[in-house]
PDB file of N, CA, C and O in Angstrom:
ATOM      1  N   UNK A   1      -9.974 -41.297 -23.120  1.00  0.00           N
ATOM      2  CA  UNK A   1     -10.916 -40.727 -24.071  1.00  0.00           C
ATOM      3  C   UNK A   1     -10.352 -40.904 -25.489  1.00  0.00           C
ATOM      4  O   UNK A   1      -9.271 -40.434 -25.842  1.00  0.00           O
ATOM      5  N   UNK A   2     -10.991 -41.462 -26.097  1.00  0.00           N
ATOM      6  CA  UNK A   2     -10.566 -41.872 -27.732  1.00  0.00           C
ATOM      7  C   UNK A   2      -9.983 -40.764 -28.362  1.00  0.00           C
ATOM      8  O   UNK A   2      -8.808 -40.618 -28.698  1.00  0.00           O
ATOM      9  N   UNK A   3     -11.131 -39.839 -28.511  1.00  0.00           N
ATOM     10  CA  UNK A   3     -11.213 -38.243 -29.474  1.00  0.00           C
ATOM     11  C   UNK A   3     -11.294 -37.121 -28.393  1.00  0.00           C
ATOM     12  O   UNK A   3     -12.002 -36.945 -27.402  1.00  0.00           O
ATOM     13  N   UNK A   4     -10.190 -36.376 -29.042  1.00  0.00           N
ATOM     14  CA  UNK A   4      -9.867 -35.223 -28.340  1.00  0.00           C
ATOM     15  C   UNK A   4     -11.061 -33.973 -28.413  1.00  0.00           C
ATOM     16  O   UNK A   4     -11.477 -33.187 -27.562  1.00  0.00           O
ATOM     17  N   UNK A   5     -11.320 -34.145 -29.544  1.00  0.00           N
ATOM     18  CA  UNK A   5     -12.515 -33.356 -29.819  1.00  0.00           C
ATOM     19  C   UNK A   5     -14.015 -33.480 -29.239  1.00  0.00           C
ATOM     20  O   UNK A   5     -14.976 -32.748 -29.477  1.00  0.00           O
ATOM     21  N   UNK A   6     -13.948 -34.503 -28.493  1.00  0.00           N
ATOM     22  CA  UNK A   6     -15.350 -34.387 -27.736  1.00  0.00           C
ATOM     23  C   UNK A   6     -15.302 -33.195 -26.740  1.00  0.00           C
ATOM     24  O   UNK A   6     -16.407 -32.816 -26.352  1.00  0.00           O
ATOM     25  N   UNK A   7     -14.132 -32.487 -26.222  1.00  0.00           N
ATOM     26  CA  UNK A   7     -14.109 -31.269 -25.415  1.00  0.00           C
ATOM     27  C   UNK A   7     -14.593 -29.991 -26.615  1.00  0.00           C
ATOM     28  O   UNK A   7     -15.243 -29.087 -26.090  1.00  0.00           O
ATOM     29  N   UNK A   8     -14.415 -29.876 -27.719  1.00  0.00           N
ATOM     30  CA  UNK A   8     -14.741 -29.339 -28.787  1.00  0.00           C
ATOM     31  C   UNK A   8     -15.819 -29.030 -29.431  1.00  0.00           C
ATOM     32  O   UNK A   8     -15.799 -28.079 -30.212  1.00  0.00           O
ATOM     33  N   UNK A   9     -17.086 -29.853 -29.205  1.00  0.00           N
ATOM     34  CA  UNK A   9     -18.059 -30.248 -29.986  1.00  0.00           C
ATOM     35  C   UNK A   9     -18.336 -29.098 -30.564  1.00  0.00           C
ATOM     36  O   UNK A   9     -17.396 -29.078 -31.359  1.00  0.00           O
ATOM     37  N   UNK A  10     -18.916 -28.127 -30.764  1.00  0.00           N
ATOM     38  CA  UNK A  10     -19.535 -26.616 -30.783  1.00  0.00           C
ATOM     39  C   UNK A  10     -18.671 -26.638 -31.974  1.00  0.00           C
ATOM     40  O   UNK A  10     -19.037 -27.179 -33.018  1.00  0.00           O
ATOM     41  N   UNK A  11     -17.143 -25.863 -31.791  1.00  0.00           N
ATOM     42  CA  UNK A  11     -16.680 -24.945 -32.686  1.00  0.00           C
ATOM     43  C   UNK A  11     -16.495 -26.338 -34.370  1.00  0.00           C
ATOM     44  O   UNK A  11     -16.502 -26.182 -35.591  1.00  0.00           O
ATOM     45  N   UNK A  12     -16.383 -27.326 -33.618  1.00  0.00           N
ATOM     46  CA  UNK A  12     -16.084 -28.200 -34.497  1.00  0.00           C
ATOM     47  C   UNK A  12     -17.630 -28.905 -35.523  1.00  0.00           C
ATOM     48  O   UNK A  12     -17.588 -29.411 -36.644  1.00  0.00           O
ATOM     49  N   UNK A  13     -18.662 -28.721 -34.769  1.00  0.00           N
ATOM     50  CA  UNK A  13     -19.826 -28.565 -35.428  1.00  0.00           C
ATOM     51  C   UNK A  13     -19.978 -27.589 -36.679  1.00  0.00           C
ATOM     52  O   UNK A  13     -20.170 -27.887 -37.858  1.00  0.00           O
ATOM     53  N   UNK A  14     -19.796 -25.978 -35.914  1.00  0.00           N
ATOM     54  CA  UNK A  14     -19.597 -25.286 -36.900  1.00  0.00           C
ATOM     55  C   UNK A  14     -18.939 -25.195 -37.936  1.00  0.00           C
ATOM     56  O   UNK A  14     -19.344 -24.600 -38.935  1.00  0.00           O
ATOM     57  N   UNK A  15     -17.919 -25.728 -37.851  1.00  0.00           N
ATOM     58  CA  UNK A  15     -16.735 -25.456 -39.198  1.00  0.00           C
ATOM     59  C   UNK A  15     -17.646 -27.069 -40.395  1.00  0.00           C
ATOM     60  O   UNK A  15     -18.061 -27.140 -41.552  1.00  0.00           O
ATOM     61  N   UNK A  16     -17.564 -27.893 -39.392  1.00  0.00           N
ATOM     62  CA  UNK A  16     -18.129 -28.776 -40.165  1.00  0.00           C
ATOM     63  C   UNK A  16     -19.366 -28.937 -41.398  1.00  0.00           C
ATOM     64  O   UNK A  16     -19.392 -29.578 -42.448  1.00  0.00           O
ATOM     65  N   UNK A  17     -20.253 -28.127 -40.795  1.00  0.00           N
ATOM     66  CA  UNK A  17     -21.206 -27.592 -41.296  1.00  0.00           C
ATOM     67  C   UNK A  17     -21.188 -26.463 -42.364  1.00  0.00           C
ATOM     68  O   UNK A  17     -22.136 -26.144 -43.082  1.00  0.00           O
ATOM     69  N   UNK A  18     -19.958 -25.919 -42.346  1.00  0.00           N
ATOM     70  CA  UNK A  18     -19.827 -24.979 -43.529  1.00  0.00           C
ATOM     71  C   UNK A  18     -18.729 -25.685 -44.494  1.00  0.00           C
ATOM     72  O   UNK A  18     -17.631 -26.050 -44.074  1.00  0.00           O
ATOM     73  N   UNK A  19     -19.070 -25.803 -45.559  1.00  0.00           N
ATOM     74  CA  UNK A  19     -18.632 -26.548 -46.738  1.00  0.00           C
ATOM     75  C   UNK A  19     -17.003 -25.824 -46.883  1.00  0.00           C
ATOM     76  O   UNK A  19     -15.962 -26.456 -46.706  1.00  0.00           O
ATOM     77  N   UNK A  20     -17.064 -24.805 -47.135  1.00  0.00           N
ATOM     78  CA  UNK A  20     -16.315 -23.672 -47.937  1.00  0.00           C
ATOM     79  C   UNK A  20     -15.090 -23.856 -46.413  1.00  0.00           C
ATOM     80  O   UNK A  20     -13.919 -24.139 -46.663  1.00  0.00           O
ATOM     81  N   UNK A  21     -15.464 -23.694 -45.194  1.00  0.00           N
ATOM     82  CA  UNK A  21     -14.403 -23.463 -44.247  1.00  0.00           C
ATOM     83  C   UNK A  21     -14.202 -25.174 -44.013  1.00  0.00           C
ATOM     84  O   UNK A  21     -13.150 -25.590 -43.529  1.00  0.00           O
ATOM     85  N   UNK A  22     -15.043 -25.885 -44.310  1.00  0.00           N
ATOM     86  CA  UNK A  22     -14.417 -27.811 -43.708  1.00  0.00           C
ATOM     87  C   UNK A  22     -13.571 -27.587 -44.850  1.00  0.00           C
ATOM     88  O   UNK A  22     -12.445 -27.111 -44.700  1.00  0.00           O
ATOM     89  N   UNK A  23     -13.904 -27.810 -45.673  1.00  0.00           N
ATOM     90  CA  UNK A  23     -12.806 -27.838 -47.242  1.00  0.00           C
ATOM     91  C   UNK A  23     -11.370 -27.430 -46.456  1.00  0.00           C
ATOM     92  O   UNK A  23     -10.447 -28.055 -45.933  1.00  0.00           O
ATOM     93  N   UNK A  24     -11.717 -26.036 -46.678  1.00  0.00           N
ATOM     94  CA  UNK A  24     -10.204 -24.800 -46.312  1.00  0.00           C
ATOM     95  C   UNK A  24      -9.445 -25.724 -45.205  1.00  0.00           C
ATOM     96  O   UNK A  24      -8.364 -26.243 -45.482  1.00  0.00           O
ATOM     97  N   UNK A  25      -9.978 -25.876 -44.117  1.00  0.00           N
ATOM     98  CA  UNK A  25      -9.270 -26.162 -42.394  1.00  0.00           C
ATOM     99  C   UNK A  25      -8.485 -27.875 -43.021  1.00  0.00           C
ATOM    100  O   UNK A  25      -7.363 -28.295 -42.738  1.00  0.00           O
ATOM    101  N   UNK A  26      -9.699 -28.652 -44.042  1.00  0.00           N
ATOM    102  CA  UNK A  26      -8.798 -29.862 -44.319  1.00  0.00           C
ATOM    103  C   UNK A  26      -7.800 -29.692 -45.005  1.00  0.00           C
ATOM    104  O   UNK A  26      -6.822 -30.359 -44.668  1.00  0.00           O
ATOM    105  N   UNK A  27      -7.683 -28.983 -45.919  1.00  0.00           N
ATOM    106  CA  UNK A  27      -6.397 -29.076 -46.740  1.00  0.00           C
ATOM    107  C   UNK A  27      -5.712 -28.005 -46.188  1.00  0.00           C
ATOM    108  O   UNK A  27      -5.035 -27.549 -47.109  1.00  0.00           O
ATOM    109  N   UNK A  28      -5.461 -27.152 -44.866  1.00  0.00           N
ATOM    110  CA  UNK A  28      -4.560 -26.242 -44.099  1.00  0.00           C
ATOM    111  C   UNK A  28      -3.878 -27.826 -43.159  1.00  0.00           C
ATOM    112  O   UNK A  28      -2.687 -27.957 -42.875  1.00  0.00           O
ATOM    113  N   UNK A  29      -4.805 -28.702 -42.878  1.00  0.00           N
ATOM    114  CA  UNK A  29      -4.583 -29.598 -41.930  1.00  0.00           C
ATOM    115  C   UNK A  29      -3.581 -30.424 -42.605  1.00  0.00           C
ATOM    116  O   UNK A  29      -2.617 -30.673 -41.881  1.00  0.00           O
ATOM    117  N   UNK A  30      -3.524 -30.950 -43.852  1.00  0.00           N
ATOM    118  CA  UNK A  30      -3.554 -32.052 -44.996  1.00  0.00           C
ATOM    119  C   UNK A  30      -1.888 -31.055 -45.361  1.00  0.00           C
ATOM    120  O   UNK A  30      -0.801 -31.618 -45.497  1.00  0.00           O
ATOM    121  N   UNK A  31      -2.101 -29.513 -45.457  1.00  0.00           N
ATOM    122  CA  UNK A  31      -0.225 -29.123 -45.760  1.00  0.00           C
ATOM    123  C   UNK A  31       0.496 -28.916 -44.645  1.00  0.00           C
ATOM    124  O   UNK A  31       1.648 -28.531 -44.842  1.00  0.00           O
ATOM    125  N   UNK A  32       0.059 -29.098 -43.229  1.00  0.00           N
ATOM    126  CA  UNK A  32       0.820 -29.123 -42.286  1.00  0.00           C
ATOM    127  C   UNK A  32       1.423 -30.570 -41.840  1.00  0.00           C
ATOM    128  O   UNK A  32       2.514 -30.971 -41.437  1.00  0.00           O
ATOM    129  N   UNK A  33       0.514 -30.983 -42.039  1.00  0.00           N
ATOM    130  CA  UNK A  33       0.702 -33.115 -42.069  1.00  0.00           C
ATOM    131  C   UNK A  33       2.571 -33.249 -43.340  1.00  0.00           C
ATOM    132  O   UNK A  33       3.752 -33.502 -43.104  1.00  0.00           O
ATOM    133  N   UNK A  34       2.077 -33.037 -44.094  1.00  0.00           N
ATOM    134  CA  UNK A  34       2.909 -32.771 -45.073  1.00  0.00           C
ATOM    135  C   UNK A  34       3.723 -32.388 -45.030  1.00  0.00           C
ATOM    136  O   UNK A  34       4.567 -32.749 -45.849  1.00  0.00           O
ATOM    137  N   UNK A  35       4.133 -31.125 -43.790  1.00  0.00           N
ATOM    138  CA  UNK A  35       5.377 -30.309 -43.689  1.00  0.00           C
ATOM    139  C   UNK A  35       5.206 -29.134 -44.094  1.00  0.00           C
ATOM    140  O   UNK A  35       6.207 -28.472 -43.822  1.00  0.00           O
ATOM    141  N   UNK A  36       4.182 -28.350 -44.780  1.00  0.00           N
ATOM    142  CA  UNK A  36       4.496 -27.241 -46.056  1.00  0.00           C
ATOM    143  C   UNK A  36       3.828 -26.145 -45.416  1.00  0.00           C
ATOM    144  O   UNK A  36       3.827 -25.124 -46.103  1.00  0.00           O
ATOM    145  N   UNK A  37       3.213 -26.049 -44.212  1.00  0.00           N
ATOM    146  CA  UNK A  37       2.282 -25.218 -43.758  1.00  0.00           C
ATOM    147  C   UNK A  37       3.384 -24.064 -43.799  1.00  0.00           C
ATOM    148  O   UNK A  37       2.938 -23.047 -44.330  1.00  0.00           O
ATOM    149  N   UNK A  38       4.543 -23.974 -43.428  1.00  0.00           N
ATOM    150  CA  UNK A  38       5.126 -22.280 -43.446  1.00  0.00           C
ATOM    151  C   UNK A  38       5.630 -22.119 -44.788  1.00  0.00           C
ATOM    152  O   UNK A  38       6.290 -21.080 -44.784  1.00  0.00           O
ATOM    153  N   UNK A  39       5.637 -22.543 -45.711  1.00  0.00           N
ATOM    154  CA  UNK A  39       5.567 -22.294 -46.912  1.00  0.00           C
ATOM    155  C   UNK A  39       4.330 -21.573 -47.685  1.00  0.00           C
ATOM    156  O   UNK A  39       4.426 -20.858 -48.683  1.00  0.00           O
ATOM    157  N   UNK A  40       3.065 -21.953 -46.939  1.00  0.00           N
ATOM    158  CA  UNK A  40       1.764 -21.664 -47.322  1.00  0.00           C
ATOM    159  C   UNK A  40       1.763 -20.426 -46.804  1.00  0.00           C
ATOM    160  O   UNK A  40       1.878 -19.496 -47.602  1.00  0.00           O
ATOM    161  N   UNK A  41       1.650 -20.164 -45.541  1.00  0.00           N
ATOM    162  CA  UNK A  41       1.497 -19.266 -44.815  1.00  0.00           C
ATOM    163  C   UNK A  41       2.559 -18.034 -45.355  1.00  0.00           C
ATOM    164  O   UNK A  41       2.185 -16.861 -45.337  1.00  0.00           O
ATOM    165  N   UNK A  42       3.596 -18.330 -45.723  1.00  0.00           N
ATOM    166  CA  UNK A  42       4.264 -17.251 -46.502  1.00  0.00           C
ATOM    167  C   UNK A  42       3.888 -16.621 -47.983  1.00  0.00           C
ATOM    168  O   UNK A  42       3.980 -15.499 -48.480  1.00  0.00           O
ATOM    169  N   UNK A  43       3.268 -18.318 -48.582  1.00  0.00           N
ATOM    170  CA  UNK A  43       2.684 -17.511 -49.649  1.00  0.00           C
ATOM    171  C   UNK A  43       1.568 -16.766 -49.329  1.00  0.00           C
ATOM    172  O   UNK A  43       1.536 -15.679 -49.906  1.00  0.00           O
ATOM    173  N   UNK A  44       0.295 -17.092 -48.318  1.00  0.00           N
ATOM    174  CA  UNK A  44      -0.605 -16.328 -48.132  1.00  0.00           C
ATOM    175  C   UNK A  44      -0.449 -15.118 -47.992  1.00  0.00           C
ATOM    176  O   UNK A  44      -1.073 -14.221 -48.560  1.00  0.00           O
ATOM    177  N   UNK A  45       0.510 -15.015 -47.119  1.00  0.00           N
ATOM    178  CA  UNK A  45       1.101 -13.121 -46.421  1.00  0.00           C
ATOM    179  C   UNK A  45       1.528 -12.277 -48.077  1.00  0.00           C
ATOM    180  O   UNK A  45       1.405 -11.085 -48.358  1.00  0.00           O
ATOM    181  N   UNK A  46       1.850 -12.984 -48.613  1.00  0.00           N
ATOM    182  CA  UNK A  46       2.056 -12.269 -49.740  1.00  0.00           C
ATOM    183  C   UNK A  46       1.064 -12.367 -50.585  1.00  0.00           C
ATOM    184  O   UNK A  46       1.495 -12.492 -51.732  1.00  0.00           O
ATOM    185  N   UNK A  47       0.016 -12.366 -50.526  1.00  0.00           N
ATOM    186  CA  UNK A  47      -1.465 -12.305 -51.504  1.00  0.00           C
ATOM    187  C   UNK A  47      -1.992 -10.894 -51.145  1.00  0.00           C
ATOM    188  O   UNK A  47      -2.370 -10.708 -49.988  1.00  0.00           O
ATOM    189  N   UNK A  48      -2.028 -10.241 -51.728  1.00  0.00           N
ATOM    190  CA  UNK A  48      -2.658  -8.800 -51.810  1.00  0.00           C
ATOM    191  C   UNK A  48      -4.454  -8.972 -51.679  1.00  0.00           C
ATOM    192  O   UNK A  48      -5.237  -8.201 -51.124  1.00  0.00           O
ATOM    193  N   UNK A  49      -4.700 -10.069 -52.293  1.00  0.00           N
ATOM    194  CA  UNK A  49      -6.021 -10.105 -51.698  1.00  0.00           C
ATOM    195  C   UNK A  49      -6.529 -10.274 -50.446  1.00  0.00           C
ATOM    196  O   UNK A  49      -7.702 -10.007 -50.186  1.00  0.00           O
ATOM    197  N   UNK A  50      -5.472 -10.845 -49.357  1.00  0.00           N
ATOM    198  CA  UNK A  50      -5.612 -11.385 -48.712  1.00  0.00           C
ATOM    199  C   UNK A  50      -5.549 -10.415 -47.372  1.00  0.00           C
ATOM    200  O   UNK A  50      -4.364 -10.153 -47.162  1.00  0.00           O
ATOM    201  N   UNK A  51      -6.505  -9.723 -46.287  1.00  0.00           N
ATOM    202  CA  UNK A  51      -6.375  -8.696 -45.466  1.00  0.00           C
ATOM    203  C   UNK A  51      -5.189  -8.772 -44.459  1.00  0.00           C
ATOM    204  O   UNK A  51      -4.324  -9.513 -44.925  1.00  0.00           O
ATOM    205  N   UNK A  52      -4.824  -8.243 -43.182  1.00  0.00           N
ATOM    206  CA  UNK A  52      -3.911  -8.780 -42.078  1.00  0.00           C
ATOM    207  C   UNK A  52      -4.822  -9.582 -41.094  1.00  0.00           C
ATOM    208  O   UNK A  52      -4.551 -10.722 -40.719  1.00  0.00           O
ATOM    209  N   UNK A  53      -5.835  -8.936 -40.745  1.00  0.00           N
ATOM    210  CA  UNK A  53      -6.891  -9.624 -39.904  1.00  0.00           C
ATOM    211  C   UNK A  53      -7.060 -11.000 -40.524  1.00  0.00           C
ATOM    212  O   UNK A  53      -6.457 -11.865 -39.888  1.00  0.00           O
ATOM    213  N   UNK A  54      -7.876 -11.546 -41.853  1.00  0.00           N
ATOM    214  CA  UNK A  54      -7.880 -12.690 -42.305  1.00  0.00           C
ATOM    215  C   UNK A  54      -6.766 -13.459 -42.008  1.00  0.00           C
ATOM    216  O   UNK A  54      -6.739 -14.472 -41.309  1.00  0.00           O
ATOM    217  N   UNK A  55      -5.644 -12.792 -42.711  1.00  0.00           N
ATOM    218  CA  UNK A  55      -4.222 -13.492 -42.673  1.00  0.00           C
ATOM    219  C   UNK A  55      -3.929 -13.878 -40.980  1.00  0.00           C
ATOM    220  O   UNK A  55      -3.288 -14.917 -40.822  1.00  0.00           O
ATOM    221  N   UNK A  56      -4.204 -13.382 -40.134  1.00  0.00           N
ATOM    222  CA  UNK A  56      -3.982 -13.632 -38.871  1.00  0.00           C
ATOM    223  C   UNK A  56      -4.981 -14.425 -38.186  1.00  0.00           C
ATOM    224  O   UNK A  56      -4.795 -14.837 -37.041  1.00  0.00           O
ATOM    225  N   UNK A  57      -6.100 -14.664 -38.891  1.00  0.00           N
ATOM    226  CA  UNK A  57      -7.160 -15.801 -38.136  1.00  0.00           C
ATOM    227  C   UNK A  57      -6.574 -17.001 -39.264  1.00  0.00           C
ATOM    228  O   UNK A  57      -6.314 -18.082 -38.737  1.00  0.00           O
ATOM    229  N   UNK A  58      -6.435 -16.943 -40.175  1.00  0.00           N
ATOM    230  CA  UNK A  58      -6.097 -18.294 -40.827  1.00  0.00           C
ATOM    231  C   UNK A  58      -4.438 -19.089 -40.055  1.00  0.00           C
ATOM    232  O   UNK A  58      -4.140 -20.283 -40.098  1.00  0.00           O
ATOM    233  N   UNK A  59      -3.670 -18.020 -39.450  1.00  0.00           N
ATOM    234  CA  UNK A  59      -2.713 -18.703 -39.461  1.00  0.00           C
ATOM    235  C   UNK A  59      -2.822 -18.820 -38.019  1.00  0.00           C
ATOM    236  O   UNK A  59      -1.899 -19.486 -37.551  1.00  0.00           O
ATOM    237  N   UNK A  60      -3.688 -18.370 -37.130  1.00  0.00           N
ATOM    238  CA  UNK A  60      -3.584 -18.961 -35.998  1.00  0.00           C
ATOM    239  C   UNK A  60      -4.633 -20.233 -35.828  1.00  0.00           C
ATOM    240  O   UNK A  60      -4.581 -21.063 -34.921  1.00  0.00           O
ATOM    241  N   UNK A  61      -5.597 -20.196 -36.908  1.00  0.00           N
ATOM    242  CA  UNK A  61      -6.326 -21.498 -36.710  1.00  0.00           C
ATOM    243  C   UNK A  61      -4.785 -22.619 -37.513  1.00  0.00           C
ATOM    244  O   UNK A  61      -4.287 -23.642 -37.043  1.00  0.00           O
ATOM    245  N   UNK A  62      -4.395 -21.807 -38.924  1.00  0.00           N
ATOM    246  CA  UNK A  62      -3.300 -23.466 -39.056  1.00  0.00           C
ATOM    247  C   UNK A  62      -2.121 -24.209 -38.434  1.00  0.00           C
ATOM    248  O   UNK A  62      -1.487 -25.237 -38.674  1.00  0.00           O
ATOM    249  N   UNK A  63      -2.106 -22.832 -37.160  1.00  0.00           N
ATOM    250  CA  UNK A  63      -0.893 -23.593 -36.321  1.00  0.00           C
ATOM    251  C   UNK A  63      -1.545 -24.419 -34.937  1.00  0.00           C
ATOM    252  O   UNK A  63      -0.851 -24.910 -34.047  1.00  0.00           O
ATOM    253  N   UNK A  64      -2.951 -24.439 -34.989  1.00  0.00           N
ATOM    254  CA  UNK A  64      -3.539 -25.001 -33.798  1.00  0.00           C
ATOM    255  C   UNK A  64      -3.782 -26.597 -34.317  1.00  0.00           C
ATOM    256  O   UNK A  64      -4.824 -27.117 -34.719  1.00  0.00           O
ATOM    257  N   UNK A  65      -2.400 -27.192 -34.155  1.00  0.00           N
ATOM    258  CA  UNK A  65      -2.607 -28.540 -34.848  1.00  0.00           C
ATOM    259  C   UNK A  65      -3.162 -29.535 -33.893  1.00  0.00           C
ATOM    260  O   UNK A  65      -2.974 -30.735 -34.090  1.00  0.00           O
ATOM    261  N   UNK A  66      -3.702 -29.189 -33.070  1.00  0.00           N
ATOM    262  CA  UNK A  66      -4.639 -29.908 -32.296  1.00  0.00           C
ATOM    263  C   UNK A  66      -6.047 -29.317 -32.708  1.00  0.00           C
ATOM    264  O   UNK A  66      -6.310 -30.213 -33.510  1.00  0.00           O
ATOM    265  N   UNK A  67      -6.678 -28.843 -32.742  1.00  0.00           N
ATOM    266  CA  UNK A  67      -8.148 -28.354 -33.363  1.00  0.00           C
ATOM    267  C   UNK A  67      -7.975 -28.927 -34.717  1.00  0.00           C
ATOM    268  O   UNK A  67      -8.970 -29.560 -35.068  1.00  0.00           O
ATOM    269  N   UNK A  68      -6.957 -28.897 -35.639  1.00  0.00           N
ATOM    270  CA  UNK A  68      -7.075 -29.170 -36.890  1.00  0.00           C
ATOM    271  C   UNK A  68      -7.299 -30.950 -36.717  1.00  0.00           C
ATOM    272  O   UNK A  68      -8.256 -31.520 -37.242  1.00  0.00           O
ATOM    273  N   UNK A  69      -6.140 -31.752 -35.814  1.00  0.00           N
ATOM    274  CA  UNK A  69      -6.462 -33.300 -35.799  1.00  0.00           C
ATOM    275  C   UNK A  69      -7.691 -33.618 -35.465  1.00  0.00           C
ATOM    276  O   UNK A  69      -8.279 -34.607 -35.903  1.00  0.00           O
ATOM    277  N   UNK A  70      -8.265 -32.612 -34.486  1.00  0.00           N
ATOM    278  CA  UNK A  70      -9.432 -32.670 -33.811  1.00  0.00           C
ATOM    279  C   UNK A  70     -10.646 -32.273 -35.066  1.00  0.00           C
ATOM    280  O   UNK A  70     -11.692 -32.907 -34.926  1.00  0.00           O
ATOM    281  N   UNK A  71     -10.618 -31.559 -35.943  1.00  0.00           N
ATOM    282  CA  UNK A  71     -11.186 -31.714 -36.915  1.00  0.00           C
ATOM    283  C   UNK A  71     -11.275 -32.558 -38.032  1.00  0.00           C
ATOM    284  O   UNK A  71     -12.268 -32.792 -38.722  1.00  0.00           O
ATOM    285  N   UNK A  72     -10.072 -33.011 -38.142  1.00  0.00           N
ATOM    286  CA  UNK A  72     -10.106 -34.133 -38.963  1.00  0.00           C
ATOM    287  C   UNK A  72     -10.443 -35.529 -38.506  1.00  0.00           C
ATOM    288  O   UNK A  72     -10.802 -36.381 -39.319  1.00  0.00           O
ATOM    289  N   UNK A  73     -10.334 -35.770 -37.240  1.00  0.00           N
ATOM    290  CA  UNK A  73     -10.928 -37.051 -36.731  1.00  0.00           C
ATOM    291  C   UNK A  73     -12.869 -36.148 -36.971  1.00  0.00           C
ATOM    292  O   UNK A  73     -13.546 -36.491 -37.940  1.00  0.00           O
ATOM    293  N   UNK A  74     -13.172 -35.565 -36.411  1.00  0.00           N
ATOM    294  CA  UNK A  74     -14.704 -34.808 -36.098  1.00  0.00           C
ATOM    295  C   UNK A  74     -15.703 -35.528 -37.465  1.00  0.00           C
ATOM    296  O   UNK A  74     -16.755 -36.156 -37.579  1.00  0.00           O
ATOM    297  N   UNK A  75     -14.388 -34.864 -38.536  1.00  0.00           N
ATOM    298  CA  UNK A  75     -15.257 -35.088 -39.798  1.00  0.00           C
ATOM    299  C   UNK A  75     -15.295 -36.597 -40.169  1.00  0.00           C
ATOM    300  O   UNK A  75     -16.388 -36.989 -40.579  1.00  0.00           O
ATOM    301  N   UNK A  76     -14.277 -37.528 -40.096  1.00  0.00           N
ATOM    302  CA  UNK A  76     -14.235 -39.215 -40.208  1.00  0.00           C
ATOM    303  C   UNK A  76     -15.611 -39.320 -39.927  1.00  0.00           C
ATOM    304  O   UNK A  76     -16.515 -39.430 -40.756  1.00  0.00           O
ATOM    305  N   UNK A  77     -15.737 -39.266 -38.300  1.00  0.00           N
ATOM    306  CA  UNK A  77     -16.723 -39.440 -37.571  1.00  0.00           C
ATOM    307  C   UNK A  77     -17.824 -39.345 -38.003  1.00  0.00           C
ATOM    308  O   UNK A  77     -18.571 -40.291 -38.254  1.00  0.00           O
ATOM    309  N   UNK A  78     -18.113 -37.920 -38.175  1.00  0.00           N
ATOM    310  CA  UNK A  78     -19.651 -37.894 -38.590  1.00  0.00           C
ATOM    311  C   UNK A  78     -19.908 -37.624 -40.254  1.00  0.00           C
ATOM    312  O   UNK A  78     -20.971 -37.170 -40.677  1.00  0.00           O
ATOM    313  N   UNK A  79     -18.593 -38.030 -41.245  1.00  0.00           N
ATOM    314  CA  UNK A  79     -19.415 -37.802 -42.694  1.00  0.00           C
ATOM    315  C   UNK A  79     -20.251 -38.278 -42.747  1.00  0.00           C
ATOM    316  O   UNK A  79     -21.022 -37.592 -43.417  1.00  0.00           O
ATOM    317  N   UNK A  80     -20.963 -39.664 -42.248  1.00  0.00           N
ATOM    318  CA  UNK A  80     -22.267 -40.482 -42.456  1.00  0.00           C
ATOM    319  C   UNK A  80     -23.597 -39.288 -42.291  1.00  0.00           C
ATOM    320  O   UNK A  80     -24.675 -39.214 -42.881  1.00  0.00           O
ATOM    321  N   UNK A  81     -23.043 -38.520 -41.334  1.00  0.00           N
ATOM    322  CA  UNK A  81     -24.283 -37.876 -40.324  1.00  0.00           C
ATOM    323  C   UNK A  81     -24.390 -36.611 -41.262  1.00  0.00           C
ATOM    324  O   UNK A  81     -25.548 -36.301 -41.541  1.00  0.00           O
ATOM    325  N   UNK A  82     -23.523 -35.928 -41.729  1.00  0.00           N
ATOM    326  CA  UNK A  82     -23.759 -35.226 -42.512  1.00  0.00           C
ATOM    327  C   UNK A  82     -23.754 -35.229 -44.148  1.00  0.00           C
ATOM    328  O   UNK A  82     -24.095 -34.221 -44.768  1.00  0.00           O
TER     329      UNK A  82
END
């Protein structure tokens, strides 16, 4: 199977479809590629704006670096379509 994300379709539809969270998940994807994701994630924990609940769905979606590749191939795929 080429793309891992065809087991995915659904959640990966959704994120896709929202501007504000494709943005966010690519560049969470784009500083883990990079190396910097626990750097981020430390600065996040320290943002006062930032709740524990939020802080704890963002960092368990940025350590799921399979949903994130799987999103970033998703979106290649279908920018035409969307």
């Amino acid at each position: 199977m080429p793309y891992a994300w065809t087991q995915q379709l659904e959640p990966l539809e959704l994120v896709s479809r929202n501007a504000s969270a494709r943005e966010l998940l690519l560049r969470v994807a784009s500083i883990a590629e990079d190396g910097g994701l626990e750097g981020f994630l430390a600065e996040l924990a320290r943002d006062d704006a930032i709740d524990a609940a939020t802080f704890a769905a963002v960092e368990d979606v940025a350590r799921n670096r399979p949903f994130l590749r799987a999103l970033q191939d998703y979106v290649r795929a279908t920018r035409v379509l969307h």
